[in-house]
mmCIF file of the N, C-alpha and C atoms, coordinates in Angstrom:
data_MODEL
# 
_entry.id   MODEL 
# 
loop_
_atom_site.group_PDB 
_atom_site.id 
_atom_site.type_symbol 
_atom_site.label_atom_id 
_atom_site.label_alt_id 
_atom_site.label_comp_id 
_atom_site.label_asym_id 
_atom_site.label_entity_id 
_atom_site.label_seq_id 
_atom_site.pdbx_PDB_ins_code 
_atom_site.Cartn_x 
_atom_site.Cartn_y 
_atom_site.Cartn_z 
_atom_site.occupancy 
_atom_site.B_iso_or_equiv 
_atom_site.pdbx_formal_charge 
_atom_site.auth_seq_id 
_atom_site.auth_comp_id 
_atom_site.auth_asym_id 
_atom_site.auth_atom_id 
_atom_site.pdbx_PDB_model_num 
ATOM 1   N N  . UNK A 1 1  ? 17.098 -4.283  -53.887 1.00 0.00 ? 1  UNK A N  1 
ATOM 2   C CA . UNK A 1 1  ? 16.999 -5.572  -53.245 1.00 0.00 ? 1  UNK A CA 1 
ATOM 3   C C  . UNK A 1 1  ? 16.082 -5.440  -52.039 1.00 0.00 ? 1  UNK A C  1 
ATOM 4   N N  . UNK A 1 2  ? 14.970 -6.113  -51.502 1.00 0.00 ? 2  UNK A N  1 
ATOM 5   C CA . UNK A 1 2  ? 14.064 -6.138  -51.235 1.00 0.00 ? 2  UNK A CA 1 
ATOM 6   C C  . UNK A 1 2  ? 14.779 -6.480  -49.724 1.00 0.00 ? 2  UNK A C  1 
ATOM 7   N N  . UNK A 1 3  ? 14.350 -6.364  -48.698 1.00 0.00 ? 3  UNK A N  1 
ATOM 8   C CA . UNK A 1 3  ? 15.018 -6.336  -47.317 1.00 0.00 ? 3  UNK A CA 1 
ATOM 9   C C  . UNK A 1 3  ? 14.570 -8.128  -46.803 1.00 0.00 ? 3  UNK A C  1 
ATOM 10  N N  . UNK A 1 4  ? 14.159 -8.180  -47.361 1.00 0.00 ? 4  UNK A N  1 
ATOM 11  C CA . UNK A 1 4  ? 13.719 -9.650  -46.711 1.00 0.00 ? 4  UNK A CA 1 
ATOM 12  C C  . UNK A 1 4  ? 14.803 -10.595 -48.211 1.00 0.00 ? 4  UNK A C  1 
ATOM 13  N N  . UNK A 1 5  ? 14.817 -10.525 -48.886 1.00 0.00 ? 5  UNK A N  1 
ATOM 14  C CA . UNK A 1 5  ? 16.230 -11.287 -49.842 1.00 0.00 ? 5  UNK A CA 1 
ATOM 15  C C  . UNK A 1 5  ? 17.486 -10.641 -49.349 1.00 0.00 ? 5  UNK A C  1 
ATOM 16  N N  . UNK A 1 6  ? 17.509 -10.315 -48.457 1.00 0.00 ? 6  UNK A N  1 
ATOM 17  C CA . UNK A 1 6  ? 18.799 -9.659  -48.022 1.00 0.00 ? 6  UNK A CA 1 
ATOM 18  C C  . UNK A 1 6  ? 19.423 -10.493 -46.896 1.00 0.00 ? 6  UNK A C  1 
ATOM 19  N N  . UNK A 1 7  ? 18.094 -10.433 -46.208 1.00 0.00 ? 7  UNK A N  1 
ATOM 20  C CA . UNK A 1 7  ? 18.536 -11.285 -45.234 1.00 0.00 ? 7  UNK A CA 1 
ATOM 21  C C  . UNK A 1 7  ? 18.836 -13.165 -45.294 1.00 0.00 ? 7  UNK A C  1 
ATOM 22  N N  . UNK A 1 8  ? 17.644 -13.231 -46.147 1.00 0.00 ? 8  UNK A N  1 
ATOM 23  C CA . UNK A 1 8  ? 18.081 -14.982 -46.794 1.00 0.00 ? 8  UNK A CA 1 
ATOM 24  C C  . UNK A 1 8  ? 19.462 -14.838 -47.352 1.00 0.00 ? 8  UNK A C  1 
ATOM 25  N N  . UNK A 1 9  ? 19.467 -13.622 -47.967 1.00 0.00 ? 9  UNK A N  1 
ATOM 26  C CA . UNK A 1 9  ? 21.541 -14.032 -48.749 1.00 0.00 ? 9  UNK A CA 1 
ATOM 27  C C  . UNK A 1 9  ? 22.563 -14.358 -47.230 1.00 0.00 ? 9  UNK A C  1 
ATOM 28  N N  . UNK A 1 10 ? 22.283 -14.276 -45.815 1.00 0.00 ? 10 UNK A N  1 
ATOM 29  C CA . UNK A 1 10 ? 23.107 -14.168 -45.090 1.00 0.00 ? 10 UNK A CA 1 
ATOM 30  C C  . UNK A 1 10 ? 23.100 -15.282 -45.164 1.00 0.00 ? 10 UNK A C  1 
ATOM 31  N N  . UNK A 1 11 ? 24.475 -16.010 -44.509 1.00 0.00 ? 11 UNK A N  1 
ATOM 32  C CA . UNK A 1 11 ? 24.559 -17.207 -43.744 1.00 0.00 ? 11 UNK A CA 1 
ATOM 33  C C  . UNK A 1 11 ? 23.691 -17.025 -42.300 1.00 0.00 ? 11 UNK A C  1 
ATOM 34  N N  . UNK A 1 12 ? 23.919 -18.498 -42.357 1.00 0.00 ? 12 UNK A N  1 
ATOM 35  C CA . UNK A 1 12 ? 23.219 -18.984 -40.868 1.00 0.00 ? 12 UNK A CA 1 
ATOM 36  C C  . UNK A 1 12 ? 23.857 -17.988 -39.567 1.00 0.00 ? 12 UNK A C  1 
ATOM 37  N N  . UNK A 1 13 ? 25.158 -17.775 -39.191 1.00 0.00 ? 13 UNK A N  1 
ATOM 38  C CA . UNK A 1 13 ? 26.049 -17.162 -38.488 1.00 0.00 ? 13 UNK A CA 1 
ATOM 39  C C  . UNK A 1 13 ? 25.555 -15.677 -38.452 1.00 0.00 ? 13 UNK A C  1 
ATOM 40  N N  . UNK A 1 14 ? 25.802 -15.322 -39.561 1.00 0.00 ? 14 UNK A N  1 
ATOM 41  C CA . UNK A 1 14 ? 25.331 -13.889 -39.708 1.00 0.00 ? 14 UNK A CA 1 
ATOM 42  C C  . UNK A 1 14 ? 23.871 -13.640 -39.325 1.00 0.00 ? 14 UNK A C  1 
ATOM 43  N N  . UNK A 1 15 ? 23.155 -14.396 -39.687 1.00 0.00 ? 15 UNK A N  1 
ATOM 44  C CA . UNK A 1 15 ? 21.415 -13.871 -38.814 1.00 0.00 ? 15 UNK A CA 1 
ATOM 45  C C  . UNK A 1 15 ? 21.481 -14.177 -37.470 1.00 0.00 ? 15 UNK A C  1 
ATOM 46  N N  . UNK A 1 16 ? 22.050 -14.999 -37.171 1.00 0.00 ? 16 UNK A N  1 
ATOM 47  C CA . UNK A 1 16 ? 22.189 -15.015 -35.495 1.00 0.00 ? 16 UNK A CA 1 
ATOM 48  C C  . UNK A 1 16 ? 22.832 -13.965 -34.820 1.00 0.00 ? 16 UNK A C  1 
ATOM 49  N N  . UNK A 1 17 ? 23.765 -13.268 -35.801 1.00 0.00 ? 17 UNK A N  1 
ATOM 50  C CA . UNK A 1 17 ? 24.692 -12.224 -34.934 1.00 0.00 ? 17 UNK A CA 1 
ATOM 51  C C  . UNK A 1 17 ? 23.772 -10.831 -35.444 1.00 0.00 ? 17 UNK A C  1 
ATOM 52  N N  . UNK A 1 18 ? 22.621 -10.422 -36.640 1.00 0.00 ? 18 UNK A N  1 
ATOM 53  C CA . UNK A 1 18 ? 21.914 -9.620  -36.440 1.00 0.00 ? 18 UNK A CA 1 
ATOM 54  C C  . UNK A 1 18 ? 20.833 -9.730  -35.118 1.00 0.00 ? 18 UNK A C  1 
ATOM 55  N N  . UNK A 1 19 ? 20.617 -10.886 -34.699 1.00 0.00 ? 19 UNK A N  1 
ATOM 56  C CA . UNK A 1 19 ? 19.777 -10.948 -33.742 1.00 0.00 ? 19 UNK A CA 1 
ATOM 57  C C  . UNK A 1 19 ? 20.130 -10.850 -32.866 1.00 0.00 ? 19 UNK A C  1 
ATOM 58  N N  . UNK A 1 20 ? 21.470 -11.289 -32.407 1.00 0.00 ? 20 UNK A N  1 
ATOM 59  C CA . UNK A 1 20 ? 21.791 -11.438 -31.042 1.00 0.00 ? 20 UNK A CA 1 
ATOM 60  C C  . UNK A 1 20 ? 22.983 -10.106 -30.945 1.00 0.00 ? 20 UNK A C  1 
ATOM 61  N N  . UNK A 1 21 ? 23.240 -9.471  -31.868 1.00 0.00 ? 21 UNK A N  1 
ATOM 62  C CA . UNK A 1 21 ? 24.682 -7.983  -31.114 1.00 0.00 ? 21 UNK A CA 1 
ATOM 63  C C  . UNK A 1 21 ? 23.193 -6.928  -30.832 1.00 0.00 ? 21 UNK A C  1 
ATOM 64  N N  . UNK A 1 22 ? 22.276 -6.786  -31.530 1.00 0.00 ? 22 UNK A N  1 
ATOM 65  C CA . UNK A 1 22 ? 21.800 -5.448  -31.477 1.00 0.00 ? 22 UNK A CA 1 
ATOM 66  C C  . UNK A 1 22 ? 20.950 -5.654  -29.730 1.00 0.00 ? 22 UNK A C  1 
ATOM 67  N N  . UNK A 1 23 ? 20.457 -7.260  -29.321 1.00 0.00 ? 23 UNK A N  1 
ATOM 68  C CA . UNK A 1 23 ? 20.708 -7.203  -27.579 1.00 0.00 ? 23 UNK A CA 1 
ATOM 69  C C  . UNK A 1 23 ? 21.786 -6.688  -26.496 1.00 0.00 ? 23 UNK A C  1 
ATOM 70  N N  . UNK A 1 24 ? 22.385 -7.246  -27.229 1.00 0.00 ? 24 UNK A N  1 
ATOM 71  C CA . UNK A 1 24 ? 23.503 -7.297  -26.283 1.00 0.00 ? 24 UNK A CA 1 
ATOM 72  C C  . UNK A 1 24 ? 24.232 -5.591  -26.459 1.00 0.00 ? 24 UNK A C  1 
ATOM 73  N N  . UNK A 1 25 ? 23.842 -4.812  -27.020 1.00 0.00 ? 25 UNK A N  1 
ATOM 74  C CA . UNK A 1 25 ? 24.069 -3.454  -27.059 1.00 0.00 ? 25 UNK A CA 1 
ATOM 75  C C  . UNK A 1 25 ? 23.568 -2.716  -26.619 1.00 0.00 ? 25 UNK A C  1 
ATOM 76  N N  . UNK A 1 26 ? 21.832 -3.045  -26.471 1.00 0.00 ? 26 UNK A N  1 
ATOM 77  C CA . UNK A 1 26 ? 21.015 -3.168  -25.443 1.00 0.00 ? 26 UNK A CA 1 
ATOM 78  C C  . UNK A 1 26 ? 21.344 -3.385  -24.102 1.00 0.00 ? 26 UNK A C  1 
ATOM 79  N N  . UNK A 1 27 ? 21.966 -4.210  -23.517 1.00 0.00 ? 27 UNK A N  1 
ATOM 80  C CA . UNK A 1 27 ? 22.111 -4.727  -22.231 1.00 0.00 ? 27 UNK A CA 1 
ATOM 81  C C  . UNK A 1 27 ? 23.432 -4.044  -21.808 1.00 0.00 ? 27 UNK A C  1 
ATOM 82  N N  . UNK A 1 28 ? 24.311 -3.877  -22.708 1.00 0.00 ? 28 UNK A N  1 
ATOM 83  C CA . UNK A 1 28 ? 25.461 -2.939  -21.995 1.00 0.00 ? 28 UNK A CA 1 
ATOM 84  C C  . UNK A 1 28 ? 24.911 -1.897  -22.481 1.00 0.00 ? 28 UNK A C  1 
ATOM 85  N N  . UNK A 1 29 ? 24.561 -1.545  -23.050 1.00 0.00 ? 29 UNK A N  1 
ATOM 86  C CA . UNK A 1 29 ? 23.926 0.537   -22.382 1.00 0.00 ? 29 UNK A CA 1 
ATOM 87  C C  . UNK A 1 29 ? 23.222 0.744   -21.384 1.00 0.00 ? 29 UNK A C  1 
ATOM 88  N N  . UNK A 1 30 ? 21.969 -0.559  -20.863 1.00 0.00 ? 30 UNK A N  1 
ATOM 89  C CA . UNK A 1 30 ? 21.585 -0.419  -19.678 1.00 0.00 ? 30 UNK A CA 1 
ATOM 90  C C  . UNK A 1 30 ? 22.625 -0.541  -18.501 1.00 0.00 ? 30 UNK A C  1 
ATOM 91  N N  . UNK A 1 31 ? 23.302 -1.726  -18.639 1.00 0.00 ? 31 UNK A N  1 
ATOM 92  C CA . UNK A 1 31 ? 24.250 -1.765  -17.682 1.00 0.00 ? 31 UNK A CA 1 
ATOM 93  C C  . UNK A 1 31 ? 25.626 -0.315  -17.062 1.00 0.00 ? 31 UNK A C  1 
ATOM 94  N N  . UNK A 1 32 ? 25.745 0.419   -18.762 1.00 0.00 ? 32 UNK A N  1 
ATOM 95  C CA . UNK A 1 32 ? 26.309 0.792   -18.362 1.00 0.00 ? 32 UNK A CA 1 
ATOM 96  C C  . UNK A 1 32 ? 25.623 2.948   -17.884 1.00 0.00 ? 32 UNK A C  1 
ATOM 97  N N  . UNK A 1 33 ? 24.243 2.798   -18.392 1.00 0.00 ? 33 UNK A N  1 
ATOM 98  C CA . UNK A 1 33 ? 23.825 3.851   -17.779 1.00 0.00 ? 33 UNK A CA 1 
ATOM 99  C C  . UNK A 1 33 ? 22.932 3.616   -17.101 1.00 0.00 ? 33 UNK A C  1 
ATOM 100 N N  . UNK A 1 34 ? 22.444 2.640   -17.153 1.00 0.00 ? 34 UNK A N  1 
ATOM 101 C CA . UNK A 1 34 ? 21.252 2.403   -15.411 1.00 0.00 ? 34 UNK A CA 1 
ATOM 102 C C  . UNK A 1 34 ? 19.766 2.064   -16.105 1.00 0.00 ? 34 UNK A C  1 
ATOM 103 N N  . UNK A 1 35 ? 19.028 2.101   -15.641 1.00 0.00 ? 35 UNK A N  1 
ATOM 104 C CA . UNK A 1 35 ? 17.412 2.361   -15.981 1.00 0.00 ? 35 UNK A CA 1 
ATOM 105 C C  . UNK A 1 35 ? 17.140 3.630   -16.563 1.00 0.00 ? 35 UNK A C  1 
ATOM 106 N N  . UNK A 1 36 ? 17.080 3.711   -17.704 1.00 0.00 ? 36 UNK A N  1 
ATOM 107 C CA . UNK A 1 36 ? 16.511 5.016   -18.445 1.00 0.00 ? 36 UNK A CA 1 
ATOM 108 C C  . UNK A 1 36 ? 15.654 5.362   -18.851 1.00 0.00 ? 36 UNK A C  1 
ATOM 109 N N  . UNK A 1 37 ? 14.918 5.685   -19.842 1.00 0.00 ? 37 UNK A N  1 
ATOM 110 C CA . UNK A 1 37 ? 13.700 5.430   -20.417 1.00 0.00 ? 37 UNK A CA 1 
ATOM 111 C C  . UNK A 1 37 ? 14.254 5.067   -21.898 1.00 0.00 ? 37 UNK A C  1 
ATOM 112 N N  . UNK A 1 38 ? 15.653 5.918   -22.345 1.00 0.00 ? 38 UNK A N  1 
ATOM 113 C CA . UNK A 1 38 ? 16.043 5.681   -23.310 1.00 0.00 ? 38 UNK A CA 1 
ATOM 114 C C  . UNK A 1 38 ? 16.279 3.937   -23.567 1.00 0.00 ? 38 UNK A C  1 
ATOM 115 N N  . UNK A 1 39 ? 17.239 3.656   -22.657 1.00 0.00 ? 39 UNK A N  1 
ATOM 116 C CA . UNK A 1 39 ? 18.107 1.945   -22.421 1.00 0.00 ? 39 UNK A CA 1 
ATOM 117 C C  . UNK A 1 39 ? 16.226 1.152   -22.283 1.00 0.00 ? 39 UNK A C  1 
ATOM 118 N N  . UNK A 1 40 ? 15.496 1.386   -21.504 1.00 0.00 ? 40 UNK A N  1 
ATOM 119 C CA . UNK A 1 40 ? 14.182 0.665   -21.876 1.00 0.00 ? 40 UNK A CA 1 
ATOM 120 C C  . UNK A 1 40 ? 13.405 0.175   -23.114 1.00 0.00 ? 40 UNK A C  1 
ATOM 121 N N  . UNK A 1 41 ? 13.289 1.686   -23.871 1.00 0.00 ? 41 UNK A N  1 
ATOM 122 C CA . UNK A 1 41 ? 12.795 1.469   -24.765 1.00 0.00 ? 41 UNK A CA 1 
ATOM 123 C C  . UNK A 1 41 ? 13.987 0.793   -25.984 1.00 0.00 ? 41 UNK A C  1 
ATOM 124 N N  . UNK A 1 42 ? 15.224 0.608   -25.926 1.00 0.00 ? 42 UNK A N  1 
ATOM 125 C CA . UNK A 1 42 ? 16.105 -0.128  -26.731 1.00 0.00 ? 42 UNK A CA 1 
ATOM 126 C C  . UNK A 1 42 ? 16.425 -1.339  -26.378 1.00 0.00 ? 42 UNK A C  1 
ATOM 127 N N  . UNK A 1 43 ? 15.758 -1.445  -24.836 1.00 0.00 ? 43 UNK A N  1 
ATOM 128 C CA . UNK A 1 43 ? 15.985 -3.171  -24.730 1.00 0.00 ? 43 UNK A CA 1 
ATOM 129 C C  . UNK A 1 43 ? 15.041 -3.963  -25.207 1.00 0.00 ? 43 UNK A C  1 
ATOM 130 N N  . UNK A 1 44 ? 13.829 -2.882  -24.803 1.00 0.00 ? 44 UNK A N  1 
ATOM 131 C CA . UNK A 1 44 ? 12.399 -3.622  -25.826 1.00 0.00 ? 44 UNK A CA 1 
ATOM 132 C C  . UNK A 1 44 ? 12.695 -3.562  -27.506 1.00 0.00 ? 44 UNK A C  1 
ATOM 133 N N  . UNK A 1 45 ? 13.230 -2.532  -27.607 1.00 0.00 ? 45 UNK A N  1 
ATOM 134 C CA . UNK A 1 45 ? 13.201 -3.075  -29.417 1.00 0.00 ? 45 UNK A CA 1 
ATOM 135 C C  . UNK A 1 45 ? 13.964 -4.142  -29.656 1.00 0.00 ? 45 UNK A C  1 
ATOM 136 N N  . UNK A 1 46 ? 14.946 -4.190  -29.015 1.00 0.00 ? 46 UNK A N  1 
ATOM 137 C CA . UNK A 1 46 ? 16.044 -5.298  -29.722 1.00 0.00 ? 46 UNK A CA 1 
ATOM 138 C C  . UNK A 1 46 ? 15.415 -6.544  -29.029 1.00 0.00 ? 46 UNK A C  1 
ATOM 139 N N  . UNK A 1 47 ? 14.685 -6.820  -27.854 1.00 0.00 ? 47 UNK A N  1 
ATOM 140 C CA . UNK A 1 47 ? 14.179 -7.959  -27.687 1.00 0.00 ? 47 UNK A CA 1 
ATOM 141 C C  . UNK A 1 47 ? 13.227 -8.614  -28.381 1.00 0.00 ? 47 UNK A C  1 
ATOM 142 N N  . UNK A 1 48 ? 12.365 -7.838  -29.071 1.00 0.00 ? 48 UNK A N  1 
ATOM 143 C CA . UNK A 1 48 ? 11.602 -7.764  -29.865 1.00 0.00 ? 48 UNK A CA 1 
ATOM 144 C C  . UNK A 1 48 ? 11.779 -8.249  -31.207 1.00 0.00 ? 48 UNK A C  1 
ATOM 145 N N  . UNK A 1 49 ? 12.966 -7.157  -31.812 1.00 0.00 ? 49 UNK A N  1 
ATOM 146 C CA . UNK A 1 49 ? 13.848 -7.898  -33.062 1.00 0.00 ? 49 UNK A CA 1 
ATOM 147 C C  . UNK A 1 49 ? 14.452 -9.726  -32.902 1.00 0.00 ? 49 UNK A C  1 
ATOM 148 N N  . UNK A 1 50 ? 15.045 -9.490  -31.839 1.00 0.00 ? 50 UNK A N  1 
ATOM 149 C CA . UNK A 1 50 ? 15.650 -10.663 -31.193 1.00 0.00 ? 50 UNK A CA 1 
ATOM 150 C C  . UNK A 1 50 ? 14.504 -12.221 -31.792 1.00 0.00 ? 50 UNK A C  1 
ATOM 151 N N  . UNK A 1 51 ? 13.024 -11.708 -30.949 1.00 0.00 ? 51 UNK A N  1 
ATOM 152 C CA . UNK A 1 51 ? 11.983 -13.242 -31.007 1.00 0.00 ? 51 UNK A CA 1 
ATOM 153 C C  . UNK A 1 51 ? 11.718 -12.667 -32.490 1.00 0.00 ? 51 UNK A C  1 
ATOM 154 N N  . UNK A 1 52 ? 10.960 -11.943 -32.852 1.00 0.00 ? 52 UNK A N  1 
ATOM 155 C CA . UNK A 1 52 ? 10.749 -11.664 -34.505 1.00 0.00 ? 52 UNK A CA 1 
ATOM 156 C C  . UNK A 1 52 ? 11.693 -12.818 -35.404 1.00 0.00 ? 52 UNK A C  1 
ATOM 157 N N  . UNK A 1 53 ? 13.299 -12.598 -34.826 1.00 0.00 ? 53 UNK A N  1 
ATOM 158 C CA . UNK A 1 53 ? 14.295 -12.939 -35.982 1.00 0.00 ? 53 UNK A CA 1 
ATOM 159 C C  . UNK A 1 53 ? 14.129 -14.295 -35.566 1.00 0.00 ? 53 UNK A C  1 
ATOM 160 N N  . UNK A 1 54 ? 14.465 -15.014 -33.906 1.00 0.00 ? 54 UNK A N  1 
ATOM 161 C CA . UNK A 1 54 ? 13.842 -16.324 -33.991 1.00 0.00 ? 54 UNK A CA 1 
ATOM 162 C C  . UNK A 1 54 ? 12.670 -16.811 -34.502 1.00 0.00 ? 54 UNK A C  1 
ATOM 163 N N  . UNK A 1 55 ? 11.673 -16.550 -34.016 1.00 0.00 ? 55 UNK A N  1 
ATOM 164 C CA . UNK A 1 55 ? 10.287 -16.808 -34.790 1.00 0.00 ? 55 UNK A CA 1 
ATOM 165 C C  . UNK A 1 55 ? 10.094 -17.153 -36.251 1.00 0.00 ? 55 UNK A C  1 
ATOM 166 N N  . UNK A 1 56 ? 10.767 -16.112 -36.871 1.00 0.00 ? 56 UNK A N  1 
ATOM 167 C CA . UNK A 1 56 ? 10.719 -16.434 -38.260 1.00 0.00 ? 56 UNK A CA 1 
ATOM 168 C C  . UNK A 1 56 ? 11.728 -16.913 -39.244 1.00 0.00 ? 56 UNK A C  1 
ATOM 169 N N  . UNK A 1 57 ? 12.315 -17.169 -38.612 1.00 0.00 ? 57 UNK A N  1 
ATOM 170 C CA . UNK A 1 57 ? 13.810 -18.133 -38.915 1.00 0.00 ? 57 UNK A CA 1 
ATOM 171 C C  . UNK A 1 57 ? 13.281 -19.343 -39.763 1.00 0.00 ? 57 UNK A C  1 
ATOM 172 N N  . UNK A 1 58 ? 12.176 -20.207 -39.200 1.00 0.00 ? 58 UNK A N  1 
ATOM 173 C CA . UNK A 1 58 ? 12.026 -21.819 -39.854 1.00 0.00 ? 58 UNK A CA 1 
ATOM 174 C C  . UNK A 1 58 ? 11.182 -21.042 -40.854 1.00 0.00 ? 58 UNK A C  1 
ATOM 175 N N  . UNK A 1 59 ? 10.553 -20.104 -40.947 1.00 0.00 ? 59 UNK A N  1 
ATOM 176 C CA . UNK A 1 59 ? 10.158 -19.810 -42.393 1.00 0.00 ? 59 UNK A CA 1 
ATOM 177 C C  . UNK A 1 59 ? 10.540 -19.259 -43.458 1.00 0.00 ? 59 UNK A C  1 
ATOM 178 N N  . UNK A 1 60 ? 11.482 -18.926 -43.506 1.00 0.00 ? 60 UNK A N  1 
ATOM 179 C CA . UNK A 1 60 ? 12.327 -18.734 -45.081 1.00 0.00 ? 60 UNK A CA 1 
ATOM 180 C C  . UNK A 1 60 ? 12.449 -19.765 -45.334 1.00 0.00 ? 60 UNK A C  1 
ATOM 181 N N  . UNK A 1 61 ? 12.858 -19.549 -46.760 1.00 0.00 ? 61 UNK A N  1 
ATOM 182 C CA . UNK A 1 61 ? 12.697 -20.713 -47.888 1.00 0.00 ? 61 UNK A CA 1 
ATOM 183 C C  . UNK A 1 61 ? 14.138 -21.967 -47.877 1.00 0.00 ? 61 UNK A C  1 
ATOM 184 N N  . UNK A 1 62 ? 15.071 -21.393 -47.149 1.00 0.00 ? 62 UNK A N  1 
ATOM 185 C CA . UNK A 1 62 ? 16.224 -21.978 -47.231 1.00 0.00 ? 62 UNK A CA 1 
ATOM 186 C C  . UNK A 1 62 ? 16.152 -23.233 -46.108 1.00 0.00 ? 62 UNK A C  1 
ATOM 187 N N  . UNK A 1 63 ? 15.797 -22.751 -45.192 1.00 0.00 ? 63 UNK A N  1 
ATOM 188 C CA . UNK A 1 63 ? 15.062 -22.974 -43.078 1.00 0.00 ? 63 UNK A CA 1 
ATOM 189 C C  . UNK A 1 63 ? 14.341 -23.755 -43.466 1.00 0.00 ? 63 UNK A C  1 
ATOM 190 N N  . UNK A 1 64 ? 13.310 -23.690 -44.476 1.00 0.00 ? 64 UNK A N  1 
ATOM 191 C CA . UNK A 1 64 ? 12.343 -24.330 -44.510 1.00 0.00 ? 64 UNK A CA 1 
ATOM 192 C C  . UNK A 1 64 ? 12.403 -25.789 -45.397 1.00 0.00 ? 64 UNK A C  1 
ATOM 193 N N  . UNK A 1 65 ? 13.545 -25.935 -46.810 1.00 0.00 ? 65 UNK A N  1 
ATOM 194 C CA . UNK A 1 65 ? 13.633 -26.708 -47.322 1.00 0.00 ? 65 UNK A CA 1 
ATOM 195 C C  . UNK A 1 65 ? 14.959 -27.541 -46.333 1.00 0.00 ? 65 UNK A C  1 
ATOM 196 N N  . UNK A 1 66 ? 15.749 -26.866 -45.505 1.00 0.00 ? 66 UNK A N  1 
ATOM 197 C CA . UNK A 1 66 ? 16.290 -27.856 -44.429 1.00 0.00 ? 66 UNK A CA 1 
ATOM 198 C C  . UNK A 1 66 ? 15.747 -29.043 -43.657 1.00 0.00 ? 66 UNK A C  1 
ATOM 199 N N  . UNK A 1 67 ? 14.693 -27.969 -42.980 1.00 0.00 ? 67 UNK A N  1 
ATOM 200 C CA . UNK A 1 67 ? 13.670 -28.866 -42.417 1.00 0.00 ? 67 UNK A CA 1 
ATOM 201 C C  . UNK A 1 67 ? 13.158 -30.211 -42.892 1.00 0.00 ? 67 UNK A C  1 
ATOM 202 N N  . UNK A 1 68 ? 12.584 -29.953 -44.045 1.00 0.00 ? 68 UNK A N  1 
ATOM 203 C CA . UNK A 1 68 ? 11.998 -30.891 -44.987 1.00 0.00 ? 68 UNK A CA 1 
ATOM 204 C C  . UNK A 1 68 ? 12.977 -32.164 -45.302 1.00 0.00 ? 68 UNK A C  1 
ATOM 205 N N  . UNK A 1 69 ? 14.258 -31.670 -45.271 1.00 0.00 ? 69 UNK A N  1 
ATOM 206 C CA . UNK A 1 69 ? 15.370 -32.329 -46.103 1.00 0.00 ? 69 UNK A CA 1 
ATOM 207 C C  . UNK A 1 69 ? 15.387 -33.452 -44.676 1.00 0.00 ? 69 UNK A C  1 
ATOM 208 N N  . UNK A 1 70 ? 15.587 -33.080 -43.530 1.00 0.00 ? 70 UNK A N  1 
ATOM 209 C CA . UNK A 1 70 ? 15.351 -34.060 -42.363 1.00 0.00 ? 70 UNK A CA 1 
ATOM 210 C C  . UNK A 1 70 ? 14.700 -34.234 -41.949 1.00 0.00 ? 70 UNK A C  1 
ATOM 211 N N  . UNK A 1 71 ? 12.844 -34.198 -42.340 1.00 0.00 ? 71 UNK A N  1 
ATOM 212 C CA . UNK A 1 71 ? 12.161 -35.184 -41.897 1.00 0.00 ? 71 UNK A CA 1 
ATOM 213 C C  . UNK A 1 71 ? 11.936 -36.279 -42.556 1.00 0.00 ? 71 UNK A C  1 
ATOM 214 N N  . UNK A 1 72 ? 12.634 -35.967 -44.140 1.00 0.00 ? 72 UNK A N  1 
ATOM 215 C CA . UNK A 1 72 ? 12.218 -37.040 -45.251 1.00 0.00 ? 72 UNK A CA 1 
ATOM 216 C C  . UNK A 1 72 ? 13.404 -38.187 -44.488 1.00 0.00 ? 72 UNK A C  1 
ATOM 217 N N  . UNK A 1 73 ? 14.674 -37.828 -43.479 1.00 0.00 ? 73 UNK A N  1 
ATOM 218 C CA . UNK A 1 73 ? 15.019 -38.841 -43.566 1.00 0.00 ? 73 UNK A CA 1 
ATOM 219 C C  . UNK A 1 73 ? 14.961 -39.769 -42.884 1.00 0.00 ? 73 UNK A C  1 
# 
C-alpha cells in the first residue's frame, strides 16, 4: 500500500492528530530539555511535517471532491 493511500484511508481526525502529536512531542522535549541541537532539529521537522500535512490536505481526492460538493451549493 502506497504511503500516500494510506493516509487518504484515515479519517479527517486522524490526519490532524498525525500532524499535530508529532509537534507537540516536539515542544515538550524542548520544553522539557532546553535548547538542543537535537529538540531543534525535531521541532523543525515536525513543523515542517505539520504545514506539508496542512498544505496538502485540500488536495487529496476526498478534500478535494468536498470542496467541490460546497461550492456547487
Amino acid at each position: 500500500m502506497p504511503l500516500g493511500s494510506f493516509f487518504q484511508a484515515l479519517s479527517p481526525y486522524a490526519r490532524v492528530g498525525t500532524a499535530v502529536i508529532p509537534f507537540l512531542i516536539a515542544v515538550a522535549l524542548r520544553l522539557a530539555f532546553g535548547r538542543t541541537r537535537t529538540t531543534d532539529v525535531l521541532l523543525t521537522v515536525a513543523t515542517s511535517w505539520f504545514v506539508v500535512n496542512i498544505l496538502l490536505a485540500p488536495f487529496s481526492v476526498e478534500m478535494a471532491q468536498q470542496l467541490h460538493q460546497v461550492l456547487r451549493k
